[in-house]
C-alpha positions, -999 to +999 in steps of 0.1 A: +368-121-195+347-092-197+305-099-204+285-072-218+243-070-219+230-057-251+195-052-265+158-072-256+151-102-269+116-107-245+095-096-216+081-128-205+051-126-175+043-157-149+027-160-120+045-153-089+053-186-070+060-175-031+094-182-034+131-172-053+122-198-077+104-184-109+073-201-119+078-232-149+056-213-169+061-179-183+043-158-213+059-135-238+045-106-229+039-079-259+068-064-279+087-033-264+088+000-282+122+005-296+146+017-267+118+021-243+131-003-217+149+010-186+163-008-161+173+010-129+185+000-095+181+034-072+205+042-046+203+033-014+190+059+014+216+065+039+216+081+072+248+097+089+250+106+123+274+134+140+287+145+171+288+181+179+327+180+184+334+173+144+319+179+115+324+147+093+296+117+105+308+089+132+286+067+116+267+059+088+236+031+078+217+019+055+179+037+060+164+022+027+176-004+009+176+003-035+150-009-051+153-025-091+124-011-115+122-012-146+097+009-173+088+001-209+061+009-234+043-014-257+018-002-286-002-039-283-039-025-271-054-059-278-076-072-244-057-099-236-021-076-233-042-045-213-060-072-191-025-084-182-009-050-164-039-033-159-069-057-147-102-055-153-126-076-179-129-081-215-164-090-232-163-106-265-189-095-291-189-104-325-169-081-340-152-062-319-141-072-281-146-046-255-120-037-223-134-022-193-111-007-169-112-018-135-129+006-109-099+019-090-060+019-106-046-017-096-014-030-090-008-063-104+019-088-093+035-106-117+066-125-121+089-110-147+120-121-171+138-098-191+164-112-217+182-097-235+195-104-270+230-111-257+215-138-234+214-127-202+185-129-180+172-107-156+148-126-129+122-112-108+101-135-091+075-115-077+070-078-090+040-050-088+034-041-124+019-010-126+002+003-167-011+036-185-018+048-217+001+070-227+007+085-257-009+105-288-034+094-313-028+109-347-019+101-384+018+093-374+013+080-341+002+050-320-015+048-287+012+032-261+008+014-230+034+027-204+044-002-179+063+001-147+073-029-121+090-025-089+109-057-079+091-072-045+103-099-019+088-131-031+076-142-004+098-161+015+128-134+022+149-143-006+163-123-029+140-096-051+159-101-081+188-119-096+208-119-131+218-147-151+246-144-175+259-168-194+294-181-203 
């Protein structure tokens, strides 16, 4: 029987645990622009290597294995959402609360869970989550938050990333 995977339901965040196993606890992250989210596994890198008697390769290896990312934007600015992808440190005043950006770009690693509305979960316990703002600030427009993760070893040389679909 065929299974198809079909629109987000959530982005969820956690904190990586060392291992395959995701963490108990995971936050819904903020909600994703309309059609932002990609999710893309690049090729693998391949290297071929020839003989000078033919032209077609007498072997061929794997040089770099693919990686899975996946990129999204959100139009949440509130502290608590920027904090999360970005770093740095909120102050609270009494009307307003203030974001300050950390001093250099940071990575952050999170673990991640995409599901879709369909029910099928994509797993990631350990990824570096990369954010910037991007977008314009008009009449008709909002600000956006542009986030990138790169799916990471977790720790103990298991697998970067797995998929759960249901029956």
């Amino acid at each position: 029987m065929a299974k198809y995977s079909f629109g987000l339901k959530t982005v969820k965040f956690g904190t990586p645990t060392g291992t395959v196993a995701m963490p108990a606890v995971l936050e819904q992250f903020a909600m994703t622009v309309k059609g932002s989210l990609k999710l893309s596994e690049s090729e693998a890198s391949l290297k071929e290597f020839y003989v000078e008697e033919q032209s077609a390769p007498v072997e061929q290896v794997i040089a770099e294995d693919s990686q899975l990312t996946a990129e999204w934007q959100c139009y949440d600015i509130a502290p608590a959402i920027i904090t999360k992808v970005k770093g740095g440190t909120v102050t609270a005043g009494e009307t307003s609360d203030t974001w300050a950006a950390p001093g250099s770009s940071s990575i952050i690693k999170l673990a991640v869970e995409l599901e879709t509305a369909s029910g099928v979960k994509v797993l990631i316990p350990k990824a570096s989550v990369v954010a910037r703002f991007d977008g314009a600030m008009g009449k008709e427009e909002l600000l956006m938050m542009s986030i990138k993760l790169t799916a990471l070893d977790p720790g103990d040389g298991g697998s970067p990333y797995s998929i759960v679909i249901p029956d």
